[in-house]
C-alpha positions in Angstrom: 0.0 0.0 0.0 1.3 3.2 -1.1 0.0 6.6 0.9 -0.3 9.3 -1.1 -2.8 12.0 0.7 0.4 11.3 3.9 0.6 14.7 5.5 4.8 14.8 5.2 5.1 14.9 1.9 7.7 17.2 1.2 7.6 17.9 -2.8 4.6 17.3 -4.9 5.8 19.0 -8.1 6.3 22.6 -7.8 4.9 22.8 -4.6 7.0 22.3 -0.9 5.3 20.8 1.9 2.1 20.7 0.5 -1.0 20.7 2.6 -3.5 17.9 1.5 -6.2 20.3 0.8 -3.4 21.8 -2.1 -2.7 17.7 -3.4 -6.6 17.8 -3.6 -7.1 21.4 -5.4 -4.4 20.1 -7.5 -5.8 16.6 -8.3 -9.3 17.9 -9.0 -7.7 20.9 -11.4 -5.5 18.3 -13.3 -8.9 15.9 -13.5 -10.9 18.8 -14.5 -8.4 20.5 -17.7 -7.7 16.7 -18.8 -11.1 14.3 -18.4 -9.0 12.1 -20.6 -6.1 10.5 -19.5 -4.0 7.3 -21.1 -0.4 6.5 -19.3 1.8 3.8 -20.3 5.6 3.0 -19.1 8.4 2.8 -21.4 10.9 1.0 -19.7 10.9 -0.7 -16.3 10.9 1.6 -13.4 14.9 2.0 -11.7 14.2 1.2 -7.8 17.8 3.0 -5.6 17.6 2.4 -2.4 18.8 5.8 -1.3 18.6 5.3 3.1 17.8 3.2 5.8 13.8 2.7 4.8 13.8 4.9 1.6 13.5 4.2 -1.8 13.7 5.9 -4.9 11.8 5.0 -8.0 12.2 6.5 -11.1 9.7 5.6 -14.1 9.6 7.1 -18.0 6.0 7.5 -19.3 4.3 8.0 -21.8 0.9 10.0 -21.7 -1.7 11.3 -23.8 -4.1 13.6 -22.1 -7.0 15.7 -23.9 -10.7 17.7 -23.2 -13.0 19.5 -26.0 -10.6 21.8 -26.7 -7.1 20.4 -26.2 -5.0 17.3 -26.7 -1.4 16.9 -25.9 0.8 13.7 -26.2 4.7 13.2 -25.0 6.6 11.6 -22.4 8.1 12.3 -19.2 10.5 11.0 -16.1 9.1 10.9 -13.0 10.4 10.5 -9.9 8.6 9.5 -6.3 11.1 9.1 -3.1 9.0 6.9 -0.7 9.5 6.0 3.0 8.5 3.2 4.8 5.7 3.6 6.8 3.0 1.3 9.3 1.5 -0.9 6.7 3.4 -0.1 3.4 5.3 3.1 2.4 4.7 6.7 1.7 5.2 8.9 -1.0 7.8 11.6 0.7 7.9 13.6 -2.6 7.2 13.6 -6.1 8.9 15.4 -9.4 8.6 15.3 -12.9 11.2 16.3 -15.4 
């Protein structure tokens, strides 16, 4: 189990130390301008263990996202550090490139 609405997260995208009521604002923003959403990996996510309990994964994507009046298609690398945590892990932060 992965938590992503954990209140430490210290980078989610442009934002530091997010509040959850931001992640949500943001989530229902990105779900609003894009209603339609494809994602698909390229190559096998790179798992570093970078600490004692952290991890860091880093995945290239592919997406295609569009609404009535736009469409856009590329690819991107993203990157999620997560900490353990009781009952699975945590995402500590979150950046796309």
């Amino acid at each position: 189990c992965v938590d992503f609405m954990h209140p430490q997260i210290t980078r989610y995208y442009n934002l530091t130390n997010p509040s959850r009521d931001q992640l949500l604002q943001d989530r229902r923003y990105y779900i609003n301008r894009w209603p339609n959403r494809r994602y698909w990996l390229i190559e096998a996510p790179r798992i570093q263990r970078v600490g004692s309990g952290e991890w860091l994964v880093t995945s290239r994507i592919g997406y295609e996202v569009s609404s009535a009046e736009r469409y856009r298609r590329g690819e991107a690398t993203s990157t999620m550090r997560l900490g353990e945590s009781v009952g699975g892990l945590r995402i500590l932060s979150i950046t796309e490139s």
